[in-house]
N, C-alpha and C positions, 0 to 999 in steps of 0.2 A: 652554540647558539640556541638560544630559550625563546618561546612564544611571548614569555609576560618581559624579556629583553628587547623583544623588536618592538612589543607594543608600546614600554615607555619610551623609546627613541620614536618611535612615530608621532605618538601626540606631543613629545617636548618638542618636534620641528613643527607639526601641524599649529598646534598654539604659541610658538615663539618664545616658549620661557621654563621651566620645570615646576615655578610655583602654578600656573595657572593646568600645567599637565595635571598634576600632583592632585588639585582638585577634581578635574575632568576625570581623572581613573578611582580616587578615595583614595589614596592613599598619601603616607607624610611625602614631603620633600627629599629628606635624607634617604629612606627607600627608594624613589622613583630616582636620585642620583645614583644610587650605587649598582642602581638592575645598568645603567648605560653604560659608568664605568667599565662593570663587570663584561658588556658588550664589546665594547673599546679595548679591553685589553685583552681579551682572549682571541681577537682579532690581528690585532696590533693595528690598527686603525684611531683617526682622530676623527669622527664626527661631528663635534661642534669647535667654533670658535669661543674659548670663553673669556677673550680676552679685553672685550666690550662687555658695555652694562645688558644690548641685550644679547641673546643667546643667536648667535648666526652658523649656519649650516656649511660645515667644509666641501669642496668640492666632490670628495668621496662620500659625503652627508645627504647630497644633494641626490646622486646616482640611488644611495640606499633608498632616498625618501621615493622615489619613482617605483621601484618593489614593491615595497610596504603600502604603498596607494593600491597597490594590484591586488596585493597580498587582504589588508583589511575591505577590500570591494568584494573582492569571493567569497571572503566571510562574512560580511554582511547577506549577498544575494544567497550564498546557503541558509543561511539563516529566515531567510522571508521566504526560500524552496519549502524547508521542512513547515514552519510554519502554515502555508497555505494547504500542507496535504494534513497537515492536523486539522485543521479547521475544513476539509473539503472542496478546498475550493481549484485542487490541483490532485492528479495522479490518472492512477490506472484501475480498474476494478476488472477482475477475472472471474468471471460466472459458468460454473458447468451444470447443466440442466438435463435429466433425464428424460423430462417433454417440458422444450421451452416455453409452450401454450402458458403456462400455468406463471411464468415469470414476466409477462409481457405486461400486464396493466400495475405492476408492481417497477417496474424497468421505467416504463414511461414517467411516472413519481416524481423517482428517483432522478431521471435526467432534468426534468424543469426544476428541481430544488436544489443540484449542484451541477450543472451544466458545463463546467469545467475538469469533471471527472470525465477520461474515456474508459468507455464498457466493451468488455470483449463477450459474447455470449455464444457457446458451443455447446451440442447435443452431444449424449454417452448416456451408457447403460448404467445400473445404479453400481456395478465394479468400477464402471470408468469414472464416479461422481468420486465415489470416496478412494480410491486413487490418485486423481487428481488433488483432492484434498490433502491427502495423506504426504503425500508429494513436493507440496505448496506449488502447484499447476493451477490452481486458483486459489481466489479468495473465498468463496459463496457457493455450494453447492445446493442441487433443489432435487430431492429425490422421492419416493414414493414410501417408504417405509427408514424409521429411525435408526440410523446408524450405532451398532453394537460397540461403540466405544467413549470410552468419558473424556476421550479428547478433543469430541466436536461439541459446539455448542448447537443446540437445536432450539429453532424457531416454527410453528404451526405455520403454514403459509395459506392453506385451503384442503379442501376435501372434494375427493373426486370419487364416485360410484365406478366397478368394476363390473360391468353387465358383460355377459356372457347369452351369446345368441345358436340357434343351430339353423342351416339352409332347412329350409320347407322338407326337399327331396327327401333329406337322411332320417326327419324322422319320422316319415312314410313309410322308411325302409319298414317293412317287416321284421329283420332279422337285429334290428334295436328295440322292438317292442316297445314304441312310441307313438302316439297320435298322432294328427295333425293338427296344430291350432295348439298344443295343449301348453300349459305352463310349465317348463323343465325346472326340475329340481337338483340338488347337487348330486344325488343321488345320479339322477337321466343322464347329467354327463359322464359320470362315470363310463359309460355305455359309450359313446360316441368317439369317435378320433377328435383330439385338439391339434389346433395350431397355435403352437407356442412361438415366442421371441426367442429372440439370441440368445445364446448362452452371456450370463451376469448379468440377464434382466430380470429382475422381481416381479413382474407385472403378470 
């Protein structure tokens, strides 16, 4: 049993004749007869009557053609599935964000102009972004520094200052040999304990 076999047997019952099939697919008459024949007999089944002028469905024609309604429905509705996630107007979008701040008035956009997309948005460090990436655990990643490989494509999103502060207390301390009030340099922190993020964050 052949795909381009059930489909001529369905449009010769759907349209009641093989010349009018025959138009409806492009193709001659004598092809669109021998795709059914060849149906019919590797079957060992009769599905038409072709004993009248017009073309009438055997009992076992009849059963088939109830299939084939189900059969060309699903492929139609697949066909307006992919359809619509080509054109946006259907799917899923998976976004991992290393501060999702920064993906929020970009997110908002994006939902009023395809509303029909649902957005999954999850935090991770910038290992978790391009893991997930790498992965295909998402679609979109947003992270703080460009990813070391030419298998992502990268987009500017915005730009964010990394300020670096110290408590009052510490650099009073004496024993950092710092002001107070004073403006620290890269240098001054050198000097001081940080508090760092997690391990595989950039930040």
């Amino acid at each position: 049993m052949r795909y381009v076999q059930l489909r001529a047997f369905h449009h010769v019952a759907i349209h009641g004749g093989f010349s009018k099939a025959a138009r409806a697919l492009g193709l001659t008459q004598p092809a669109l007869s021998d795709q059914v024949a060849r149906l019919e007999a590797e079957h060992d089944v009769l599905l038409f009557d072709r004993s009248h002028k017009q073309v009438c469905l055997t009992p076992f024609g009849q059963k088939l053609l109830a299939h084939t309604r189900r059969l060309f429905e699903a492929e139609e509705q697949t066909r307006e599935f992919l359809a619509e996630s080509r054109a946006l107007r259907a799917g899923k979008l998976r976004i991992i964000a290393d501060s999702p701040f920064h993906v929020l008035d970009v997110l908002g956009t994006f939902r009023t102009r395809f509303p029909g997309i649902f957005v999954s948005l999850r935090a991770g460090n910038s290992d978790d972004v391009r893991d997930a990436l790498t992965n295909y655990g998402a679609e979109i990643g947003v992270l703080g520094e460009v990813p070391g490989s030419a298998r992502f494509q990268c987009l500017p999103l915005s730009s964010t200052p990394v300020i670096a502060f110290a408590a009052a207390s510490l650099c009073a301390d004496r024993k950092f040999g710092l002001k107070k009030g004073q403006v620290l340099t890269a240098g001054d922190l050198q000097k001081l304990p940080l508090v760092m993020r997690e391990k595989g964050s950039r930040t």
